[in-house]
N, C-alpha and C positions, 0 to 999 in steps of 0.2 A: 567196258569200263564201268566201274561201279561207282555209282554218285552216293556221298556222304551225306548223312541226314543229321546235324548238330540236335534240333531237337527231338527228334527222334529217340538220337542216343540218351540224350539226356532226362526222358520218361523213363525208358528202359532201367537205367541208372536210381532213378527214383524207385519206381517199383520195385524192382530190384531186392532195396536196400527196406521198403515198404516204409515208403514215407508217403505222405497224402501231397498234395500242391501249399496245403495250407500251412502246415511243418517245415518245410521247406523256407517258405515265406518267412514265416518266424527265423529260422538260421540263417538266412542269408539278408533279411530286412527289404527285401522287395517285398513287393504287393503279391495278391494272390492272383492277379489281375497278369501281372508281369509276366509270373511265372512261368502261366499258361501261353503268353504271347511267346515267349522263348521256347519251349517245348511245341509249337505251335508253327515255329518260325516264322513270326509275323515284326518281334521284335531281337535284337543282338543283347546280348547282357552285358554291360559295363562289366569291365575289368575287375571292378571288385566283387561283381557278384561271379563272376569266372574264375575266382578265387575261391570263393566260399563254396562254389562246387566242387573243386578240386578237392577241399576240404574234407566234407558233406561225405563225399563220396570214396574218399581214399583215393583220387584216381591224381596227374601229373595234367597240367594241361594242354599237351600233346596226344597223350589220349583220347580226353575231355573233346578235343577239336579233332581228330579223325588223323590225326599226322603222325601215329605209331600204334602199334596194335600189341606193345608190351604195354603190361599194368606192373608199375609199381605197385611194393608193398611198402607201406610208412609204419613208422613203430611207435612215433611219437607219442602216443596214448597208453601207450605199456609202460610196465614200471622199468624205473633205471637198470637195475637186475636182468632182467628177462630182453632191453633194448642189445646191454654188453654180450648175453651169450647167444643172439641172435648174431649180431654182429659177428666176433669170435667163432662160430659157428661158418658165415660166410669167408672170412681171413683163413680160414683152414682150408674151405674148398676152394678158395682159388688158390693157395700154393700149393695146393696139390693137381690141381691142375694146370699149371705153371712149370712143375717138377716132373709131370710127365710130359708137356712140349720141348721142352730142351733136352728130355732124356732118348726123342727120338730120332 
C-alpha cells in the first residue's frame, strides 16, 4: 500500500510550475512561514488556501489531495475563442465515441 504524501506533492507541484515558496506566499496570502509548514506537513492549509493551490497549479482538489490521479485541464485563462474550440473539439470526440458504442 502506498501512503500519500499531501506535502510532498504539493513541493513537486511547485517546482514543477518553478515557483519559489515565497511566490506562492504572495498568491495564495499565507506566509512564507506557512507555506513551508504545509509542504513540510507540519501544518493543513485552510480551505482557502487549498483553493488557491487548485488555482496556482491548474490541478482539481482531488488531485491536489491524492484521491484521483486524473489532472484536469482548465481553460479559463484562455481566450473566449480558443475556450469554444477546445470545447467543440471535445463535443466531437465524445459523440463520436458514443456513435461508435451503439454502433457495436
Amino acid at each position: 500500500m502506498e501512503v500519500f504524501d499531501f506535502g510532498l506533492n504539493l513541493r513537486h507541484l511547485r517546482e514543477a510550475n518553478k515557483y519559489t515558496q515565497k511566490e506562492v506566499s504572495s498568491l495564495t496570502g499565507a506566509s512564507e512561514s506557512a507555506i513551508s509548514k504545509i509542504e513540510n506537513n507540519y501544518q493543513e492549509p485552510t480551505p482557502n488556501q487549498l483553493i488557491a493551490f487548485c488555482r496556482i497549479y491548474h490541478t482539481d482538489a482531488n488531485t491536489l489531495l491524492g484521491l484521483s490521479d486524473r489532472n484536469p485541464i482548465y481553460i479559463d485563462d484562455l481566450p473566449q475563442s480558443k475556450q469554444t474550440m477546445i470545447l467543440n473539439i471535445i463535443d466531437t470526440v465524445r459523440n463520436e465515441h458514443n456513435e461508435t458504442k451503439t454502433g457495436d
